[in-house]
N, CA, C, O and CB atoms as a CASP TS submission, in Angstrom:
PFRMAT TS
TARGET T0000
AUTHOR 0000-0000-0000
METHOD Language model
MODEL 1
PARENT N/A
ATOM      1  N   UNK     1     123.380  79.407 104.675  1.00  0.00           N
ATOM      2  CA  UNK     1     123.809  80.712 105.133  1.00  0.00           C
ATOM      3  C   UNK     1     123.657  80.736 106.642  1.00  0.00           C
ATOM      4  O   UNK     1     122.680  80.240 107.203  1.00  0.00           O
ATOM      5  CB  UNK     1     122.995  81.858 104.456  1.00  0.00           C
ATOM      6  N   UNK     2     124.893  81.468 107.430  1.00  0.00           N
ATOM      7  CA  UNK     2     124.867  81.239 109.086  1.00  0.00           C
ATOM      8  C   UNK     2     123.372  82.423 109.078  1.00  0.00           C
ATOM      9  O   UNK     2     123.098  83.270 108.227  1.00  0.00           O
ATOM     10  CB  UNK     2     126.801  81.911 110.249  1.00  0.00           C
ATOM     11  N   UNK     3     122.823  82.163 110.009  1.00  0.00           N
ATOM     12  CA  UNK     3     121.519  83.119 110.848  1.00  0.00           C
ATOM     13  C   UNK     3     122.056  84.377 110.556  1.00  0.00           C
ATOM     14  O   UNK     3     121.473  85.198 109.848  1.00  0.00           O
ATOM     15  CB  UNK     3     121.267  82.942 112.738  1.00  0.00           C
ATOM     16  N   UNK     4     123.415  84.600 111.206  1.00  0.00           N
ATOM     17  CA  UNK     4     123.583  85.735 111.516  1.00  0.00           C
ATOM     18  C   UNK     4     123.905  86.654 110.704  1.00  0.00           C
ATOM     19  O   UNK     4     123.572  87.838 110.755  1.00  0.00           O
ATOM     20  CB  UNK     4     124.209  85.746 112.255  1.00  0.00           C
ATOM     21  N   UNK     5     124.830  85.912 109.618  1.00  0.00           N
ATOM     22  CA  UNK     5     124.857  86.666 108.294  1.00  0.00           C
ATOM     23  C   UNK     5     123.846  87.092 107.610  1.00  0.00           C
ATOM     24  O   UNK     5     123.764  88.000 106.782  1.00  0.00           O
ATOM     25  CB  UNK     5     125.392  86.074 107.461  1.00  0.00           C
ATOM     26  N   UNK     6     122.947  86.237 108.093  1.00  0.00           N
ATOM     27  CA  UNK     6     121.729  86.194 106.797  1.00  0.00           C
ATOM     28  C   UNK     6     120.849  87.326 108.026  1.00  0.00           C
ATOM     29  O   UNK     6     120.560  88.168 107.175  1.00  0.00           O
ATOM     30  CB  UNK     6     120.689  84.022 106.222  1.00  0.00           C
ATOM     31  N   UNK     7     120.314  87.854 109.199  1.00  0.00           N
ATOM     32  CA  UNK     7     119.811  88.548 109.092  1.00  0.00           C
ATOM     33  C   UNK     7     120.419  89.884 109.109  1.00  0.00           C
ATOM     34  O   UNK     7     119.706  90.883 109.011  1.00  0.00           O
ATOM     35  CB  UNK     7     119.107  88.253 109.659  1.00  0.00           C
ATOM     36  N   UNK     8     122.141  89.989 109.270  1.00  0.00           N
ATOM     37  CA  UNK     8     122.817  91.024 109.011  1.00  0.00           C
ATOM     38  C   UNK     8     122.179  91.715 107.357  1.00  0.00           C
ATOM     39  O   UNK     8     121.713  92.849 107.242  1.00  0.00           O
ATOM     40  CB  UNK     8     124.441  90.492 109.101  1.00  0.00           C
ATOM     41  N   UNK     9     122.263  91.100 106.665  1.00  0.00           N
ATOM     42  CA  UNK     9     122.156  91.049 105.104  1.00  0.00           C
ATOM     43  C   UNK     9     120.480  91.558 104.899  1.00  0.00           C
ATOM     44  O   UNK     9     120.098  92.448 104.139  1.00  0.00           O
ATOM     45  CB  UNK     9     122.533  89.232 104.409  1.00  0.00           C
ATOM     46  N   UNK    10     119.691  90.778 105.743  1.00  0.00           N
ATOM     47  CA  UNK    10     118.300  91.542 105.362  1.00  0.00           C
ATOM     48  C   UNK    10     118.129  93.227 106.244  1.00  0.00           C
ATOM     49  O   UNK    10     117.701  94.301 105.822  1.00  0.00           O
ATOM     50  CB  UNK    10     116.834  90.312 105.958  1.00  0.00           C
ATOM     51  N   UNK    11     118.719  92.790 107.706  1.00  0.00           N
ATOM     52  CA  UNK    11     118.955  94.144 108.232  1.00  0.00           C
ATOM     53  C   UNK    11     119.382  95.404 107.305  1.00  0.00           C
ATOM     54  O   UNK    11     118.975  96.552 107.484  1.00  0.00           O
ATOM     55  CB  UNK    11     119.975  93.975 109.196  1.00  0.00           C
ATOM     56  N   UNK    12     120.077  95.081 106.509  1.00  0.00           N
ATOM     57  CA  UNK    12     121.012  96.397 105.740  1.00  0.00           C
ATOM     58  C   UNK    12     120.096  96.420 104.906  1.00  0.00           C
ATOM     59  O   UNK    12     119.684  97.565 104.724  1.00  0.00           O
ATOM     60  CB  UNK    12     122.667  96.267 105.039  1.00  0.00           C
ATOM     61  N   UNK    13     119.451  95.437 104.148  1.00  0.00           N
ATOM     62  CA  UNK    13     118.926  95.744 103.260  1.00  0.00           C
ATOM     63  C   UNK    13     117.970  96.823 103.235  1.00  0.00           C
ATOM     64  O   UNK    13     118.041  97.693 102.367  1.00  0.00           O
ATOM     65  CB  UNK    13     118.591  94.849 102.929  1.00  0.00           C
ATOM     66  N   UNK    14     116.780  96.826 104.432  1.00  0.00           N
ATOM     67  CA  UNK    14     115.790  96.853 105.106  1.00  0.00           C
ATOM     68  C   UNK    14     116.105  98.284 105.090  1.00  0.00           C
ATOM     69  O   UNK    14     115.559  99.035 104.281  1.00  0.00           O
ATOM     70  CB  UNK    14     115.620  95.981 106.328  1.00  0.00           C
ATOM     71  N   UNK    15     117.056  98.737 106.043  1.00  0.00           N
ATOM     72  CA  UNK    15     118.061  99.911 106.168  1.00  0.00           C
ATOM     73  C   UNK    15     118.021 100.740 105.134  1.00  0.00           C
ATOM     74  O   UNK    15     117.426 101.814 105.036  1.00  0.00           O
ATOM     75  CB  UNK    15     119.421  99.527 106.284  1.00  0.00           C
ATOM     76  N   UNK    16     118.901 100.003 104.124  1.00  0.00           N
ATOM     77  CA  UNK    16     118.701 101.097 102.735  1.00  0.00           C
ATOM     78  C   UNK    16     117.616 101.190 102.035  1.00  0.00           C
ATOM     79  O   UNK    16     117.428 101.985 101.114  1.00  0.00           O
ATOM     80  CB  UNK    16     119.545 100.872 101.644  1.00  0.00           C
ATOM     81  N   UNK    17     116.762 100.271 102.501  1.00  0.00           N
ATOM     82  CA  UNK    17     115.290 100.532 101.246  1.00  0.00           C
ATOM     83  C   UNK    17     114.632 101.925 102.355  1.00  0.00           C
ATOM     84  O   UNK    17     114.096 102.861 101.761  1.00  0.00           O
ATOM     85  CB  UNK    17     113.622  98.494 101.030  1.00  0.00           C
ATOM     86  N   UNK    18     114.706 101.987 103.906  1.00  0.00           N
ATOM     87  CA  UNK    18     113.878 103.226 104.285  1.00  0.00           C
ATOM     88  C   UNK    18     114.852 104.148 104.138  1.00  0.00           C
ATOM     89  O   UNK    18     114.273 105.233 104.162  1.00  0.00           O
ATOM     90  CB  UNK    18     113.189 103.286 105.727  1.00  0.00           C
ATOM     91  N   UNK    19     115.964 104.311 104.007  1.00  0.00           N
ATOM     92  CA  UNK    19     116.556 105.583 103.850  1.00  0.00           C
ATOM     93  C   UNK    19     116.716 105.628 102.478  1.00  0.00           C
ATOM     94  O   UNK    19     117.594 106.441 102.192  1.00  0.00           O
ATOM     95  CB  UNK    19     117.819 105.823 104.605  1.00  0.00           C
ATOM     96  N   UNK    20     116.220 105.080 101.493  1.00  0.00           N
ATOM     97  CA  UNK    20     116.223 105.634 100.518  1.00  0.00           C
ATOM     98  C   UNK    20     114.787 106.359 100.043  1.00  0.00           C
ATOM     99  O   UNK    20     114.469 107.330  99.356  1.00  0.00           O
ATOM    100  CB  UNK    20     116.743 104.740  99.757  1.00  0.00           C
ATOM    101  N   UNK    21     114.100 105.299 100.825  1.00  0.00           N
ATOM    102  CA  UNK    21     112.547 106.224 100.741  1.00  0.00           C
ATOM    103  C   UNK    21     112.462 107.244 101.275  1.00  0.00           C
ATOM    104  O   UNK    21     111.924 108.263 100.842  1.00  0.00           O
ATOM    105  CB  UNK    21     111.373 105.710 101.283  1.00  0.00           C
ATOM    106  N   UNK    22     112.996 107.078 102.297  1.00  0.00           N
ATOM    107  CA  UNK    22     113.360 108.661 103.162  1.00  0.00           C
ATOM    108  C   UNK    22     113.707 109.821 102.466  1.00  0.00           C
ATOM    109  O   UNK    22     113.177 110.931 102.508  1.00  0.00           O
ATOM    110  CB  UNK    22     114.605 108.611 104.105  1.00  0.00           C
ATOM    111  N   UNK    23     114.760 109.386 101.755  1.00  0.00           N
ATOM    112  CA  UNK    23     116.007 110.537 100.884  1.00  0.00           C
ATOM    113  C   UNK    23     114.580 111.085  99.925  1.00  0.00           C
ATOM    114  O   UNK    23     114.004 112.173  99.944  1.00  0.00           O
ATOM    115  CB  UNK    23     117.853 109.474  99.550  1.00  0.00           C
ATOM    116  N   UNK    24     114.392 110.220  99.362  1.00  0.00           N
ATOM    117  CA  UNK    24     113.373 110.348  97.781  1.00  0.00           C
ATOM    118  C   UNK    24     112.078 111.457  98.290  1.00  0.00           C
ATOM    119  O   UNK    24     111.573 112.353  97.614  1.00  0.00           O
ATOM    120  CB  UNK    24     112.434 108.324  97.169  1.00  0.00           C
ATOM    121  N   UNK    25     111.754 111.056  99.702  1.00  0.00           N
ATOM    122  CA  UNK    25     110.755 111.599 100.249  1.00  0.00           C
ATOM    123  C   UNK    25     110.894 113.310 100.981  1.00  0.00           C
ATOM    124  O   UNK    25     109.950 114.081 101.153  1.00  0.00           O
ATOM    125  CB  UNK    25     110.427 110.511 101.203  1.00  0.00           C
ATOM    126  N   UNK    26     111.963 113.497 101.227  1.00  0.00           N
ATOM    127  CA  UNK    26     112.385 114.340 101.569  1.00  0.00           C
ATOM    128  C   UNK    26     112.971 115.563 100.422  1.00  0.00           C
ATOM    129  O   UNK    26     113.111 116.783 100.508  1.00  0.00           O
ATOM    130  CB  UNK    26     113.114 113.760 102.372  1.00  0.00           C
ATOM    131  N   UNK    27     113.185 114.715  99.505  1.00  0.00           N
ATOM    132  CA  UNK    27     114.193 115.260  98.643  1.00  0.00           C
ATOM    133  C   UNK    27     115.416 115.892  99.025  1.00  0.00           C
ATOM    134  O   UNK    27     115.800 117.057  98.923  1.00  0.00           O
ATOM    135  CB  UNK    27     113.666 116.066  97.964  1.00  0.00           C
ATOM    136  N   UNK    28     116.103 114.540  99.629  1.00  0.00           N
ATOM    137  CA  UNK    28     117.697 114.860 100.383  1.00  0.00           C
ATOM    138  C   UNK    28     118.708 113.639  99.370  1.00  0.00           C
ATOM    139  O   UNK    28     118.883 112.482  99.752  1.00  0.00           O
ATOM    140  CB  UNK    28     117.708 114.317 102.681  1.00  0.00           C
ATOM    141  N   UNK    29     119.107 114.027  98.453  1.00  0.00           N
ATOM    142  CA  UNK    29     119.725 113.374  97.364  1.00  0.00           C
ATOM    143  C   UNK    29     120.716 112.347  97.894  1.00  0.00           C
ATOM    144  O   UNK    29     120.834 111.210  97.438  1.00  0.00           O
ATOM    145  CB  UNK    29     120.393 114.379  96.451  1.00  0.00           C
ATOM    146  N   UNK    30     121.621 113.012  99.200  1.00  0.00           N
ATOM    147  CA  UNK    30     122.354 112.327  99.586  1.00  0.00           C
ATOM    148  C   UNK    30     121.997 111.290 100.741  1.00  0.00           C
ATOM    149  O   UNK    30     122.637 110.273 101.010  1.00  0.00           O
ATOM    150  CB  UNK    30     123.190 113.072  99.767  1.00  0.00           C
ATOM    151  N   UNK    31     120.883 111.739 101.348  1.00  0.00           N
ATOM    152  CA  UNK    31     120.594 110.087 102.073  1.00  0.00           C
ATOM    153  C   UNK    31     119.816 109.185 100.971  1.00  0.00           C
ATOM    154  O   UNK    31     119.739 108.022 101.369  1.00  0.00           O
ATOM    155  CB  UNK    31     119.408 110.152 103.678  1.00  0.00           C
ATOM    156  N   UNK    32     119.351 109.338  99.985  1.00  0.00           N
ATOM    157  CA  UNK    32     118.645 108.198  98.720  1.00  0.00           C
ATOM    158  C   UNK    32     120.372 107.710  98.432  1.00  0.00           C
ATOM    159  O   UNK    32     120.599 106.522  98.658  1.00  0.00           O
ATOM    160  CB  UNK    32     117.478 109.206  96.808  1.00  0.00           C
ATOM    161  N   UNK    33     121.097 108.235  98.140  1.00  0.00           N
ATOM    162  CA  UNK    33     122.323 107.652  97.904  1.00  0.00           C
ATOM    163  C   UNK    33     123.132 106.781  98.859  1.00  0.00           C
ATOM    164  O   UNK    33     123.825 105.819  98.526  1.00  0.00           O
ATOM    165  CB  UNK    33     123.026 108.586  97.601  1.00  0.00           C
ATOM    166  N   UNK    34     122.911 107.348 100.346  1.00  0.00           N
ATOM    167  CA  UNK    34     123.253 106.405 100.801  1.00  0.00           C
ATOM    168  C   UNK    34     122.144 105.070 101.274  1.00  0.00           C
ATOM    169  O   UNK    34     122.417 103.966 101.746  1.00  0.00           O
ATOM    170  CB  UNK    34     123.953 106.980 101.680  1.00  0.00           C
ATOM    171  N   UNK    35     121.043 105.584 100.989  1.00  0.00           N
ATOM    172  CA  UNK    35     120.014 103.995 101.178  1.00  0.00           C
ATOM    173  C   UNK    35     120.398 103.301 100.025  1.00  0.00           C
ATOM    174  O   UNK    35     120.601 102.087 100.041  1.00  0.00           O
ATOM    175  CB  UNK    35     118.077 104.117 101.137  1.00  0.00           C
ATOM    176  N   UNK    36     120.494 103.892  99.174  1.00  0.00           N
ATOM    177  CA  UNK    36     120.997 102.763  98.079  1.00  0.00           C
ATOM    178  C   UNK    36     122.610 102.161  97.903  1.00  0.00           C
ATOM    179  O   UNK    36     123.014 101.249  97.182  1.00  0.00           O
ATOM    180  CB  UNK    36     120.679 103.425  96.667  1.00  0.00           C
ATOM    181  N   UNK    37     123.140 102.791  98.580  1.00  0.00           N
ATOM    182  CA  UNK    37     124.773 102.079  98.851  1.00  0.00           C
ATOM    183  C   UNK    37     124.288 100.984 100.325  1.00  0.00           C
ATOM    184  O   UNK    37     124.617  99.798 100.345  1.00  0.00           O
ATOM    185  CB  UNK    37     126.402 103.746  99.450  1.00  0.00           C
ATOM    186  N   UNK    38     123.744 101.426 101.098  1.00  0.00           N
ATOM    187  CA  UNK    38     123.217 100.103 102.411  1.00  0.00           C
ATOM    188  C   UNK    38     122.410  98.864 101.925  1.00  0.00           C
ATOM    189  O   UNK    38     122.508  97.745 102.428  1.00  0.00           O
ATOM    190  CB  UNK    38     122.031 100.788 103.660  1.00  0.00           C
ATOM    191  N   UNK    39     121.591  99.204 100.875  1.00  0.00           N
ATOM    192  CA  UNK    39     120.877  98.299 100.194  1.00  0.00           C
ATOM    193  C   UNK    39     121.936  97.392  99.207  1.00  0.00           C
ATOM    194  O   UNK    39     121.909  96.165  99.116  1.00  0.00           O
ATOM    195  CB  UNK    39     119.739  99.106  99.406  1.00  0.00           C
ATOM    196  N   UNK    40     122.526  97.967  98.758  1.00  0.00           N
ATOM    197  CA  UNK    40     123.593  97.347  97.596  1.00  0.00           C
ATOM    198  C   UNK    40     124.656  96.362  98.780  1.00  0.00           C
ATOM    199  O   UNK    40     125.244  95.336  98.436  1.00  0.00           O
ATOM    200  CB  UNK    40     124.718  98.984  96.525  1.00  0.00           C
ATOM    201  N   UNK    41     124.697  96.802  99.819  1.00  0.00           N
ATOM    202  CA  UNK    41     126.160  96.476 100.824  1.00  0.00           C
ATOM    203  C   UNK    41     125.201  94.978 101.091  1.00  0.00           C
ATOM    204  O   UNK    41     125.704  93.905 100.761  1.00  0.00           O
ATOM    205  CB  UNK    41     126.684  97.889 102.709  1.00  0.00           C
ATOM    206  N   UNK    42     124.115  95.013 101.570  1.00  0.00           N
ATOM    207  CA  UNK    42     123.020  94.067 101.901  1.00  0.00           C
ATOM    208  C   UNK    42     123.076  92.800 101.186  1.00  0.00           C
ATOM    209  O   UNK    42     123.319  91.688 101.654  1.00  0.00           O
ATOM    210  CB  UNK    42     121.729  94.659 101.638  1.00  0.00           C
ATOM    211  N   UNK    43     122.752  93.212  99.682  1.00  0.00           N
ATOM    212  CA  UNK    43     122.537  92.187  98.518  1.00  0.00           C
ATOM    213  C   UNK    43     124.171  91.714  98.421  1.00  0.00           C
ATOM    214  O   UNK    43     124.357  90.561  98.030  1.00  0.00           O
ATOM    215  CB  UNK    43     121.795  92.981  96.875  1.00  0.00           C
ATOM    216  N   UNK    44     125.060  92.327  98.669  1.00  0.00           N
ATOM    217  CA  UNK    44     126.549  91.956  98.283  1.00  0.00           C
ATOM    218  C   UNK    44     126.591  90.760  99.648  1.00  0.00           C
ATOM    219  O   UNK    44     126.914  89.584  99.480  1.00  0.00           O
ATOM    220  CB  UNK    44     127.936  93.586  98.354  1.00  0.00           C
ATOM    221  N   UNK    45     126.339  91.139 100.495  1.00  0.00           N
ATOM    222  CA  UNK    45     126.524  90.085 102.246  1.00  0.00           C
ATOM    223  C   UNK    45     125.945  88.906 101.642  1.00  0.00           C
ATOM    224  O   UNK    45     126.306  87.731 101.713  1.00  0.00           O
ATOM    225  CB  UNK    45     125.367  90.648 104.050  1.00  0.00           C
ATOM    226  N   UNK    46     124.709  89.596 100.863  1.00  0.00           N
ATOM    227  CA  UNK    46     123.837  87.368 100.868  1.00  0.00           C
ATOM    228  C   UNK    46     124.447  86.941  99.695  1.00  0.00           C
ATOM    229  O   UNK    46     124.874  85.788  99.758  1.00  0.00           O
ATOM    230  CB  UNK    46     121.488  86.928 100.498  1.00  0.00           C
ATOM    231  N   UNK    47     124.615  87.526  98.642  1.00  0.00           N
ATOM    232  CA  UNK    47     124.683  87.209  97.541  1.00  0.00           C
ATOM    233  C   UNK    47     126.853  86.033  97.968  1.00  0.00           C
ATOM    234  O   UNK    47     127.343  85.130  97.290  1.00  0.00           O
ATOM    235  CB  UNK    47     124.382  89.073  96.332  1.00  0.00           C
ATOM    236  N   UNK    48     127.256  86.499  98.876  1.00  0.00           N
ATOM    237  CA  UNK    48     128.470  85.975  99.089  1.00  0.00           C
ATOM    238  C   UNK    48     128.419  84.600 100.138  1.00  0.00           C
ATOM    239  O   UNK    48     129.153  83.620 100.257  1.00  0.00           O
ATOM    240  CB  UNK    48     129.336  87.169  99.632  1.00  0.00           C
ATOM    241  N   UNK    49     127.133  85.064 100.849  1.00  0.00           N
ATOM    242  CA  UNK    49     127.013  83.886 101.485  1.00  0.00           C
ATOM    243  C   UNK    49     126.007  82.689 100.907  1.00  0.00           C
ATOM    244  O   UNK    49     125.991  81.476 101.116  1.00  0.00           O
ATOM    245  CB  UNK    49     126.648  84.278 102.766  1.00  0.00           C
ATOM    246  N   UNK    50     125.392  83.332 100.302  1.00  0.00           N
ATOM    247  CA  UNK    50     125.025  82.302  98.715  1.00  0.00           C
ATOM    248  C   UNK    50     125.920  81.319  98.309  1.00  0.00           C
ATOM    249  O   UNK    50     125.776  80.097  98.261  1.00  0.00           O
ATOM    250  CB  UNK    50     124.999  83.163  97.285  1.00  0.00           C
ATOM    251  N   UNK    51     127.225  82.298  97.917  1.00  0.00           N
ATOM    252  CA  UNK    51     128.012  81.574  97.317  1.00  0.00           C
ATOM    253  C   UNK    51     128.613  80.542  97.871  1.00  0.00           C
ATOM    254  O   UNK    51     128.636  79.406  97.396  1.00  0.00           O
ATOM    255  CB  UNK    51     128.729  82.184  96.896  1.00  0.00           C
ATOM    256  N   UNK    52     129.247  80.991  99.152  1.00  0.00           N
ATOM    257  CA  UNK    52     129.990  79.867  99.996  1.00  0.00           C
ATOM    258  C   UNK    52     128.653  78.575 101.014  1.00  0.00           C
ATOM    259  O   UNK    52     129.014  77.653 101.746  1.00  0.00           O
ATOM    260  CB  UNK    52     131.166  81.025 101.360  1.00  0.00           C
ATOM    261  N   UNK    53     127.362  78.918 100.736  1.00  0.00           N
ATOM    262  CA  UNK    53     126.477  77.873 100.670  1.00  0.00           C
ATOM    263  C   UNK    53     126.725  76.832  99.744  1.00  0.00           C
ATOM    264  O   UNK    53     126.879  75.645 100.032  1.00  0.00           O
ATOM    265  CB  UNK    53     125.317  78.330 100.447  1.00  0.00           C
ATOM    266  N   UNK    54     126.762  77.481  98.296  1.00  0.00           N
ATOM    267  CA  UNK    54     126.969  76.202  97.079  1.00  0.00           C
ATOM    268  C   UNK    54     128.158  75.372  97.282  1.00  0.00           C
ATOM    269  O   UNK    54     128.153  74.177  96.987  1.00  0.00           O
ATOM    270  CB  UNK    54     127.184  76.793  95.492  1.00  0.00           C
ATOM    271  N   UNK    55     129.383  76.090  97.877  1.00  0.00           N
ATOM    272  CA  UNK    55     131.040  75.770  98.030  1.00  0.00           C
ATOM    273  C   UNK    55     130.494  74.651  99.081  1.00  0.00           C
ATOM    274  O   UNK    55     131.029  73.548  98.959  1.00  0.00           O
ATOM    275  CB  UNK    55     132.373  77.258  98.733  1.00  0.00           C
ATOM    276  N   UNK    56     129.657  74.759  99.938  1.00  0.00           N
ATOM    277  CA  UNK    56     129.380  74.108 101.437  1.00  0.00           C
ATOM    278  C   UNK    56     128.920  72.548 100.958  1.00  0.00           C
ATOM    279  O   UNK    56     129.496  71.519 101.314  1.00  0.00           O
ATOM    280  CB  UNK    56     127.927  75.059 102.470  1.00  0.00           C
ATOM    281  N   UNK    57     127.766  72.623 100.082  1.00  0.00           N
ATOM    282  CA  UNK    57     126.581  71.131  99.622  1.00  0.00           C
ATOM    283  C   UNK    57     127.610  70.782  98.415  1.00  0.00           C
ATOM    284  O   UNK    57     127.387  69.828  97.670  1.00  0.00           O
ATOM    285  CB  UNK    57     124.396  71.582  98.878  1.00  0.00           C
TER
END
């Protein structure tokens, strides 16, 4: 996985796990929703550059 993808991918992740704690903590429904769509966007970035790792070796 390039660096950059890969800390793009933990960045977002990172992202949606505090704004979802945030949302939950606040009880603001719609930022937990969107920490969990940034978190999901996150796992989708590595999980693709995963893939084109295996395509790579």
């Amino acid at each position: 996985m390039s660096g950059t993808e890969k800390s793009k991918a933990h960045a977002e992740q990172a992202k949606g796990k505090v704004k979802k704690s945030l949302g939950r903590a606040v009880g603001n429904e719609r930022m937990t929703a969107e920490g969990h769509a940034d978190q999901a966007k996150g796992n989708a970035r590595q999980a693709k550059e995963d893939v084109k790792d295996t395509f790579r070796h």
